[in-house]
C-alpha positions in Angstrom: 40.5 15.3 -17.8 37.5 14.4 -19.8 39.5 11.0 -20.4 39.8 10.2 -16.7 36.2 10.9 -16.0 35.5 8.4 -19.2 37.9 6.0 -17.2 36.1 5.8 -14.0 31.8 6.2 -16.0 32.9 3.0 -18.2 34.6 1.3 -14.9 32.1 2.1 -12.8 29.4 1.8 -15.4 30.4 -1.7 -15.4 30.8 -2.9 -11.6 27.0 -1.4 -11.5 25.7 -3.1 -14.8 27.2 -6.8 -13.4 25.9 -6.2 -9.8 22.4 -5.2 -11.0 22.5 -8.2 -13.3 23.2 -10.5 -10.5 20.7 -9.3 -8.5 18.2 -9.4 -11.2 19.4 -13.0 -11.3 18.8 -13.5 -7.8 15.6 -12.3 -7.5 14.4 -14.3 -10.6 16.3 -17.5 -8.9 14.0 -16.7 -5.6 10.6 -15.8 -7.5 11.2 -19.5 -9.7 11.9 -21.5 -6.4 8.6 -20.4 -4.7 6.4 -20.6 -7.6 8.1 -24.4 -8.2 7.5 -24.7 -4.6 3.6 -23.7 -4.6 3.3 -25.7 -8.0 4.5 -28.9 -5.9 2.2 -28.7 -3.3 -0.5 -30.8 -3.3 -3.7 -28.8 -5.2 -6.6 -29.2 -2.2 -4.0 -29.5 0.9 -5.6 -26.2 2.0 -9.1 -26.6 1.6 -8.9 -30.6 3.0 -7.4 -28.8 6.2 -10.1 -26.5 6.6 -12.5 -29.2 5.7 -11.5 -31.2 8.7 -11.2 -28.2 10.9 -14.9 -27.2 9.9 -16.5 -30.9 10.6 -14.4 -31.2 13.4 -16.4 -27.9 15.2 -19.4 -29.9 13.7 -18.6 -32.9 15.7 -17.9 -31.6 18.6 -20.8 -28.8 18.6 -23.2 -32.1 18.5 -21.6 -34.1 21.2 -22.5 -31.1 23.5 
């Protein structure tokens, strides 16, 4: 009996270790791609948008 519980831990055990392993893999795979992604992307994109956001209030706040 204590054989056939030994069976099924180390079977079971294993299908568990290789699925959280994958998913481990996954979620590293994801967390890489997005930092890559935000490394890629131009440094001051952000701040040039809201530059030209903010003078373009100015501008048209003078033209009143």
């Amino acid at each position: 009996m204590e054989s056939i519980g030994y069976f099924f831990a180390r079977v079971f055990g294993g299908i568990i270790d290789k699925l959280s392993d994958q998913m481990r893999y996954k979620i590293s795979d994801i967390a890489e791609s997005k930092i890559r992604e935000t490394a890629e992307r131009p440094f001051n994109q952000s701040t040039t948008n809201n530059q030209q956001t903010t003078t373009d209030r100015q501008d048209k706040n003078t033209k009143s």
